[in-house]
C-alpha positions in Angstrom: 6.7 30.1 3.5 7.1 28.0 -0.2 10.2 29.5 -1.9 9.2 28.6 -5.6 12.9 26.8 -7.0 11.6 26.9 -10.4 10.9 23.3 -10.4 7.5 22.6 -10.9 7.0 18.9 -11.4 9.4 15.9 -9.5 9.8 12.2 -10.3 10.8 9.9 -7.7 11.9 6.0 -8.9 12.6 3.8 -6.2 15.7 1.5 -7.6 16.9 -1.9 -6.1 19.8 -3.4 -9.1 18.2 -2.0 -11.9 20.9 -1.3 -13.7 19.4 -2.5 -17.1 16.1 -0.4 -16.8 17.6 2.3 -14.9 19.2 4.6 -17.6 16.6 4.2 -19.9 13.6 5.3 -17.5 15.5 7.9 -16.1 16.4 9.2 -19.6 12.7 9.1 -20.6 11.2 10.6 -17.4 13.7 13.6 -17.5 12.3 15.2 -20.4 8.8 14.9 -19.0 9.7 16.6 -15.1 11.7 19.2 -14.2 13.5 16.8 -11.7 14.3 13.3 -11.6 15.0 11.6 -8.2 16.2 8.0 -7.4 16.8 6.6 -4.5 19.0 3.2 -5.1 18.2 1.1 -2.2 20.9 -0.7 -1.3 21.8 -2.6 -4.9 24.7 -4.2 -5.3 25.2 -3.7 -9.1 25.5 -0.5 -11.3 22.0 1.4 -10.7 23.2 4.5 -9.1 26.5 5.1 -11.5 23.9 4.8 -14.0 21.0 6.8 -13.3 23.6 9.5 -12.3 25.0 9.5 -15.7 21.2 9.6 -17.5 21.1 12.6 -15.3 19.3 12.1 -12.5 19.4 13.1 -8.5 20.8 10.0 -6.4 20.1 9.1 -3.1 21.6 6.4 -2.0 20.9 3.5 0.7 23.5 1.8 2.2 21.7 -1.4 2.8 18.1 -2.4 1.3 15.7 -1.1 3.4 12.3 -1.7 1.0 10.2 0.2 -0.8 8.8 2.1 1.6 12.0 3.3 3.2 13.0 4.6 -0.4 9.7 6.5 -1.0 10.2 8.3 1.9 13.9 9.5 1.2 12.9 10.5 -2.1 9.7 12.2 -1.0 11.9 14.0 2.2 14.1 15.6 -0.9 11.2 16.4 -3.4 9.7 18.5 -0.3 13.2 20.3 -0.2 11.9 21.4 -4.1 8.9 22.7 -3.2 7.1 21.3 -6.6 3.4 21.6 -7.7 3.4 17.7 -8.2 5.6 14.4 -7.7 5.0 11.2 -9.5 6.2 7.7 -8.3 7.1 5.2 -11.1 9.2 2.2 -10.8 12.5 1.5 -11.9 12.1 -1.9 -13.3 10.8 -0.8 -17.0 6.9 -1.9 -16.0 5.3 1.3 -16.2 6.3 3.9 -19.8 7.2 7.0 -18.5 5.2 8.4 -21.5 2.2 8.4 -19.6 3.6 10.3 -16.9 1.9 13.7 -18.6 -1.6 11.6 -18.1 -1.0 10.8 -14.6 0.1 14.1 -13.5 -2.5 15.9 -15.1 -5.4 15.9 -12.4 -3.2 17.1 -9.9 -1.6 19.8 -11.7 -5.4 20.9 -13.1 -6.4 21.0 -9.1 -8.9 17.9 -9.5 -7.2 15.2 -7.7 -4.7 15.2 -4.4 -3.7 11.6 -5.3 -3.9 10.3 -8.8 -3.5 6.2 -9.0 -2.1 4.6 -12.3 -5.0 1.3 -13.4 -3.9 -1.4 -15.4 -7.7 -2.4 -15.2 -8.9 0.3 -16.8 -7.6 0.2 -20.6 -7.3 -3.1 -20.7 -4.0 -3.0 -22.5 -1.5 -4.7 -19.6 -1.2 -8.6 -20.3 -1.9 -9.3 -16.4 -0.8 -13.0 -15.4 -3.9 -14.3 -14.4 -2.7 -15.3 -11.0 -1.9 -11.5 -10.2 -5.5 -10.6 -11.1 -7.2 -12.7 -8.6 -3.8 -11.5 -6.3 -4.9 -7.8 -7.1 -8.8 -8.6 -6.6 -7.7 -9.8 -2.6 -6.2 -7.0 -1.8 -8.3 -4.3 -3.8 -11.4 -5.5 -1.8 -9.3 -5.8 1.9 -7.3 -2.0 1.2 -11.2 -1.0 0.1 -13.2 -2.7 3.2 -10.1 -0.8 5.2 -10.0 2.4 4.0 -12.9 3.4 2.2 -11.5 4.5 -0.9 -12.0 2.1 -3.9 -9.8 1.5 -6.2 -9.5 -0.9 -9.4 -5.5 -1.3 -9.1 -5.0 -0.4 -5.3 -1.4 -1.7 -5.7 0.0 0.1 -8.6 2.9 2.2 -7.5 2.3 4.3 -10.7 0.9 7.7 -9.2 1.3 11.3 -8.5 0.2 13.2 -5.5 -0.3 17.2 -5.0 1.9 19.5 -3.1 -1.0 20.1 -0.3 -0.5 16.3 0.8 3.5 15.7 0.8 3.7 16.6 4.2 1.4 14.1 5.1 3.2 11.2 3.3 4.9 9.7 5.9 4.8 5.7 5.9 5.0 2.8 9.1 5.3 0.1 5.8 9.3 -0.3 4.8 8.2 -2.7 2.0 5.4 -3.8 -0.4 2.1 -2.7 1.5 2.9 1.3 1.3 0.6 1.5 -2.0 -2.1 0.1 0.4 -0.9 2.4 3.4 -1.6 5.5 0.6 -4.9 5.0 0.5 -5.6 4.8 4.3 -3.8 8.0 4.2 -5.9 9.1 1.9 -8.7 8.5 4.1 -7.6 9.9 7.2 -6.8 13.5 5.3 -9.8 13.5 2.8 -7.4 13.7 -0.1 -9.2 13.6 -3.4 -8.1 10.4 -5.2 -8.8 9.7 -9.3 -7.4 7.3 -11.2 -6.1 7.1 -15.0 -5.5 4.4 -17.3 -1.7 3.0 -17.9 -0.7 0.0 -19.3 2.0 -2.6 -17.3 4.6 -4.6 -18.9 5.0 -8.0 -18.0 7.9 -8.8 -20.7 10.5 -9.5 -17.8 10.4 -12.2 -15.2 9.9 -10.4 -11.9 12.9 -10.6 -9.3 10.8 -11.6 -6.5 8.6 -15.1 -6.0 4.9 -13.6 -7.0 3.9 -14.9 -4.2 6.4 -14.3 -1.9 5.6 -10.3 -2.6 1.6 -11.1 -2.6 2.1 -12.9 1.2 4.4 -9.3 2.0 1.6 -7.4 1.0 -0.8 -9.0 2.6 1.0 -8.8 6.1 1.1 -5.5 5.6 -2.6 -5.1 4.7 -3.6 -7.2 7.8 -1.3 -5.0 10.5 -3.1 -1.7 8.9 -6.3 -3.2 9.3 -5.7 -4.7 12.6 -4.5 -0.9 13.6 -7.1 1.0 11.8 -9.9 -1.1 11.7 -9.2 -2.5 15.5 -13.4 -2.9 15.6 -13.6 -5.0 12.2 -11.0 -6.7 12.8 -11.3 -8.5 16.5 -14.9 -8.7 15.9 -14.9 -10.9 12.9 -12.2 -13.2 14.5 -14.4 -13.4 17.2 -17.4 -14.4 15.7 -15.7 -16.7 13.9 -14.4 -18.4 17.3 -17.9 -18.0 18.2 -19.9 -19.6 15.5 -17.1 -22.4 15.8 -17.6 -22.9 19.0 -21.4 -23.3 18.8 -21.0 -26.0 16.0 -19.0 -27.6 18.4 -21.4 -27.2 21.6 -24.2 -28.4 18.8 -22.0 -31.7 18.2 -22.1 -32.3 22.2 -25.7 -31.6 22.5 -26.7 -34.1 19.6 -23.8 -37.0 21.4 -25.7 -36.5 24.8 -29.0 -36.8 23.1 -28.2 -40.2 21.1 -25.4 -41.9 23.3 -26.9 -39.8 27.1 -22.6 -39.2 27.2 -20.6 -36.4 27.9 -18.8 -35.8 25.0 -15.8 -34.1 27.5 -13.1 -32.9 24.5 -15.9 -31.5 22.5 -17.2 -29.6 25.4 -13.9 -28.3 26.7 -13.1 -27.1 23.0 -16.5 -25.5 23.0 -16.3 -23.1 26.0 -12.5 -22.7 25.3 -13.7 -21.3 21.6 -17.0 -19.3 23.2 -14.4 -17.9 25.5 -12.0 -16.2 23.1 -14.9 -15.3 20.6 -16.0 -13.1 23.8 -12.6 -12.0 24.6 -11.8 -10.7 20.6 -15.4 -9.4 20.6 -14.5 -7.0 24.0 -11.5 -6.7 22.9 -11.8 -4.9 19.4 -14.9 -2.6 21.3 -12.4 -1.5 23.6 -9.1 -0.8 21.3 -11.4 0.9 19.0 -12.8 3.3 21.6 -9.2 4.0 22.7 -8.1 4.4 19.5 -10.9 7.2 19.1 -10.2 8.8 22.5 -6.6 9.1 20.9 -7.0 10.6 17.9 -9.2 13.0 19.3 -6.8 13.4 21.6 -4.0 14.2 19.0 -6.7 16.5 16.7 -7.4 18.4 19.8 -3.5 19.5 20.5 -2.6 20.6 16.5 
């Protein structure tokens, strides 16, 4: 049974040496929630002496462990709260906490389980173009996995219901766990909407852009190679396949003009025909046992 703890509404910020953002968002967040959480993961400056002093509750990681890892410490200790509604927001001074009322909004009207933050939508967040076509990747791979579209799947601006915090519990420690939500998302049926907020690109990032694209895009590619098992082994395959075709064509038209067995090609052609086949029984098979599994695990709750 809920005991209410008079706290309706709990912000979790995710912090990794932020000390020159930290107080600030904390500050403006506080008088928006009932509770401000941040979980400092691992920095080796000032970021939890600060947000402590701007008022907020600090949980504190010894040693970086990613994003992920700090989402669910601060989600473990919202749950403790019992709220109506917590929103994630970073610590880094990209997303205003003055449109934290907007994103909660759905969820506390009952409309929306999950409620996902756009900068597509308003058009007011100065995207670096190379992050758009970035974004546009991995909107359409997080899409073709889940199900669930979304114009900004990797905005870790958003808000999520009481009904699903028991069910936020991540395998990503780092970058991917916006794309893991939406799988998530799928699995449960949670209703998902998404608002308009705008993005601020004023200060260079502290990671490589691409350094944090090619993190999320492991990730993406281990969910979809464990939830899409079928997808996934099938379209390697065929690739293999097709490639080993072009290859047995290539041998065909040798014989044809020189009457010579072309003996690489050929070996590289049934060595490609081969794996197609294996990937292609392969993905059939892990995607049956994955069902037997779950069905398995949904018969015993």
């Amino acid at each position: 049974m809920r005991v209410s703890n008079g706290v309706r509404t709990v912000a979790i910020i995710p912090a990794y040496n932020e000390e020159r953002f930290i107080g600030s968002v904390v500050l403006q967040t506080r008088s928006l929630v009932d509770m401000v959480i941040v979980v400092d993961d691992g920095s080796t400056d000032n970021t939890a002496e600060i947000a402590r002093a701007a008022g907020a509750m600090v949980l504190r990681h010894e040693q970086n462990q990613g994003k992920g890892k700090a989402l669910h410490t601060g989600l473990w200790a919202a749950r403790q709260l019992y709220p109506e509604a917590v929103v994630l927001l970073d610590g880094d001074g990209q997303h205003l906490p003055s449109e934290i009322p907007a994103v909660l909004a759905p969820v506390l009207a009952g409309e929306a389980d999950m409620v996902v933050g756009s900068r597509y939508l308003n058009g007011h967040s100065q995207v670096p173009r190379s992050r758009v076509w970035g974004h546009r990747v991995f909107n359409f791979l997080t899409h073709r996995t889940s199900g669930v579209y979304l114009t900004d799947s990797q905005n870790g601006f958003r808000a999520f219901s009481a009904r699903v915090l028991d069910t936020l519990n991540f395998h990503s420690n780092g970058f991917s766990v916006e794309s893991e939500m939406q799988l998530l998302a799928q699995q449960y049926g949670w209703r998902v909407k998404e608002v308009p907020v705008t993005v601020l690109y004023a200060e260079k990032p502290k990671r490589s852009a691409l350094l944090q694209g090619l993190m999320v895009l492991d990730g993406i590619l281990r969910f979809i190679g464990q939830h899409r098992p079928l997808l996934t082994f099938t379209l390697m395959g065929s690739i293999l396949l097709l490639t080993g075709m072009g290859w047995g064509f290539c041998v065909v038209e040798i014989y044809r003009r020189t009457q010579l067995l072309a003996i690489g090609y050929a070996l590289l052609c049934v060595m490609l025909t081969i794996l197609g086949s294996i990937c292609i029984s392969t993905g059939f098979i892990i995607h049956s046992l994955r069902g037997l599994i779950l069905s398995l695990t949904h018969n015993t709750r």
